[in-house]
C-alpha positions as CSV (number, residue, x, y, z in Angstrom):
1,X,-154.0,73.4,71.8
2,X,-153.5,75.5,68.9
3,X,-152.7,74.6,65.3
4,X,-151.2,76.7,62.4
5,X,-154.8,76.6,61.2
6,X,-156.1,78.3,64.1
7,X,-153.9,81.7,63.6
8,X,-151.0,83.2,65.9
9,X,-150.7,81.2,69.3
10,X,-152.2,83.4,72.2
11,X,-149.7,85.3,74.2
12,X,-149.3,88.0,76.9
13,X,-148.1,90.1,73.9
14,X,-151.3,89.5,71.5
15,X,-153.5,89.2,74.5
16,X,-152.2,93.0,75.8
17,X,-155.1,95.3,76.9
18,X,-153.0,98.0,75.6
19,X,-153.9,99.1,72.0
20,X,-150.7,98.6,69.1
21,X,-150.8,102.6,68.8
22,X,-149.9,103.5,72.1
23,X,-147.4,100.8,72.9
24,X,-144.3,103.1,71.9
25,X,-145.2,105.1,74.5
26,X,-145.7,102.9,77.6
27,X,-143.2,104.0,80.1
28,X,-142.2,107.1,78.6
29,X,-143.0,110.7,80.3
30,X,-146.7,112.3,79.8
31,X,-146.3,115.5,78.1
32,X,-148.1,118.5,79.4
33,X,-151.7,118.3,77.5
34,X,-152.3,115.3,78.9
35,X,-151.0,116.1,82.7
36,X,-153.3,118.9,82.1
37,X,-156.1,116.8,81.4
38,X,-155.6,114.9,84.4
39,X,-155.5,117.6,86.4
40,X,-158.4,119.0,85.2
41,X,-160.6,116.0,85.8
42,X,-159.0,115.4,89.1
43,X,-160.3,118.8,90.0
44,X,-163.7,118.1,89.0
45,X,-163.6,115.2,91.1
46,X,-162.4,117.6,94.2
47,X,-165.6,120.0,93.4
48,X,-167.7,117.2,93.4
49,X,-166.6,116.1,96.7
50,X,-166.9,119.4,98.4
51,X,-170.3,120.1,96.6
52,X,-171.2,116.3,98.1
53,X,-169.8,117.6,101.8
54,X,-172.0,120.8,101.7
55,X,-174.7,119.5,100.6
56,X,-174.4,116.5,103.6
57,X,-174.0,119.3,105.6
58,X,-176.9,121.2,104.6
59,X,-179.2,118.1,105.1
60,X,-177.6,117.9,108.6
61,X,-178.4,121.3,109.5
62,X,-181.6,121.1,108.1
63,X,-182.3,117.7,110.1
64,X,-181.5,119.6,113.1
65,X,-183.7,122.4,113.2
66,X,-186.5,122.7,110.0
67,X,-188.1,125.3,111.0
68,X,-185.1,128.0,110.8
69,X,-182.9,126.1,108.1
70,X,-181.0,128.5,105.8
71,X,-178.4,127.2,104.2
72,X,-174.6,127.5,105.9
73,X,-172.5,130.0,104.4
74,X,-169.3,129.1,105.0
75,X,-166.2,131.9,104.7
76,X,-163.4,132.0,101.8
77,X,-160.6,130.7,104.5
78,X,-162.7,127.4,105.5
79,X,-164.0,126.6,102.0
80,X,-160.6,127.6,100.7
81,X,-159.1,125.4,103.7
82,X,-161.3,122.5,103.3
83,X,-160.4,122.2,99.2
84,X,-156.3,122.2,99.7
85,X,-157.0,119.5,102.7
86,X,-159.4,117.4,100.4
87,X,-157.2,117.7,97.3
88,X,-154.1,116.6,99.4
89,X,-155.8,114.3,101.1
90,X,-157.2,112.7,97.6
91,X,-153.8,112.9,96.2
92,X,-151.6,111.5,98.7
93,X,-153.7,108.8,99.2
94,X,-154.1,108.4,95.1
95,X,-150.5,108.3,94.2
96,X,-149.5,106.4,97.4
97,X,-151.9,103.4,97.0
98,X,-152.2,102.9,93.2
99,X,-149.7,105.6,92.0
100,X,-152.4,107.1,90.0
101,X,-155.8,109.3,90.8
102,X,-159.1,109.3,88.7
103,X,-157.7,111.8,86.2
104,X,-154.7,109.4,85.3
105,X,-156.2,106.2,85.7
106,X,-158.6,107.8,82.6
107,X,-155.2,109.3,80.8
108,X,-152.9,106.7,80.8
109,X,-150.8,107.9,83.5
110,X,-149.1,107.0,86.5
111,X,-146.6,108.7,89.3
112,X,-143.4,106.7,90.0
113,X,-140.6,107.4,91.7
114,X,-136.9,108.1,90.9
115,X,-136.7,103.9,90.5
116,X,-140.1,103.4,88.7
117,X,-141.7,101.9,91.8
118,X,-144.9,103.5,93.3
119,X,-144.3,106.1,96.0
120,X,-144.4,106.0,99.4
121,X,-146.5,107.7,101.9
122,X,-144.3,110.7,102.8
123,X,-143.0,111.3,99.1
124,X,-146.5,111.3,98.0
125,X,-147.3,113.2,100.3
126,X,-144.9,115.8,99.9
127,X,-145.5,115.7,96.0
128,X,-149.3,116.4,96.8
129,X,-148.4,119.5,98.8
130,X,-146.4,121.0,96.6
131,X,-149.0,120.4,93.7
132,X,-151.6,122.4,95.8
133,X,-149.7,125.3,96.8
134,X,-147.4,125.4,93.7
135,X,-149.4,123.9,91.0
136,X,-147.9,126.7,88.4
137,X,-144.7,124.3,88.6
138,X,-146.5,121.9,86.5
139,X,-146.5,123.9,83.4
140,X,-142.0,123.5,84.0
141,X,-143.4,120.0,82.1
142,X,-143.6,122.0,78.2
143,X,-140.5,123.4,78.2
144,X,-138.1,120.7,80.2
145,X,-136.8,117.9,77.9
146,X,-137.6,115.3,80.0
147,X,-141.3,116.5,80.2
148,X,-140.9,116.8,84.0
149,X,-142.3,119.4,86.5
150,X,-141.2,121.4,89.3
151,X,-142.2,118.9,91.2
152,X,-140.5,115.7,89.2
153,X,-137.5,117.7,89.6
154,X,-137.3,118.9,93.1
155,X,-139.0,115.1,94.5
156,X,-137.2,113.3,91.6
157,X,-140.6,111.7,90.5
158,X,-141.9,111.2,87.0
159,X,-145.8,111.0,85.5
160,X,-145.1,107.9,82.7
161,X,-147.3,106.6,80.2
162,X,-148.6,103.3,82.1
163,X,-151.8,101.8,80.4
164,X,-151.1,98.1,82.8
165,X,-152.9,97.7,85.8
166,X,-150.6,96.6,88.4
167,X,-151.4,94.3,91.1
């Protein structure tokens, strides 16, 4: 039990893993820099995964046959191919299980949808296509009011300022 003496009484309010500075904005839409941050470290985590994937290939090839290994060379269309699958893939499954990839878990930000709920399969999949084969719409974000994209528009999604893990 606490006493006067002891200073403010814990609550979920004092106890908040979210820092006093950014509690204005919790809930609010991201603004472009910071989507672009995201987005940028979300990328690195797609190279990383295809460099991973060619070099597990490589070792396979090499397993195979030693004596002749060179290393595959794969064309534009399958490497270009193979980084639109993985970076659907990675965001579908992102937004649709946690409503948030790598890049926003480390900025703060999470997708919703039209009723602040995490998205379903198919809308986060559709939002993950239309990122990969029109990710200019992103940059809609600086000059709409609501800081939304293309993409928030058309799919009537939102990237919000969400610092609160959810369960």
């Amino acid at each position: 039990m606490t006493t006067e003496a002891d200073g403010p009484a814990l609550t979920p309010r004092t106890l908040s893993p979210l820092p006093q500075e950014a509690r204005p904005y919790q809930g609010h839409r991201a603004g472009l820099v910071t989507r672009l941050v995201a987005a940028g470290i979300d990328s690195l985590v797609i190279g990383l995964v295809l460099m991973l994937a060619y070099a597990g290939f490589a070792g396979l090839v090499f397993l195979l046959d030693p004596r002749t290994f060179t290393f595959p060379t794969p064309g534009v269309f399958f490497s270009l191919t193979a980084a639109l699958t993985t970076l659907v893939v990675y965001l579908t499954v992102s937004w649709w299980v946690g409503g948030r990839t790598y890049g926003c878990h480390l900025m703060g930000l999470r997708v919703v949808n039209y009723n602040g709920a995490n998205m379903r399969l198919l809308g986060a999949l559709l939002r993950a296509v239309f990122c990969a084969f029109f990710p200019i719409g992103l940059l809609w974000a600086a000059v709409n009011r609501e800081n939304r994209s293309v993409q928030d528009i058309v799919l009537r999604t939102s990237v919000i300022y969400d610092w609160q893990p959810r369960l």
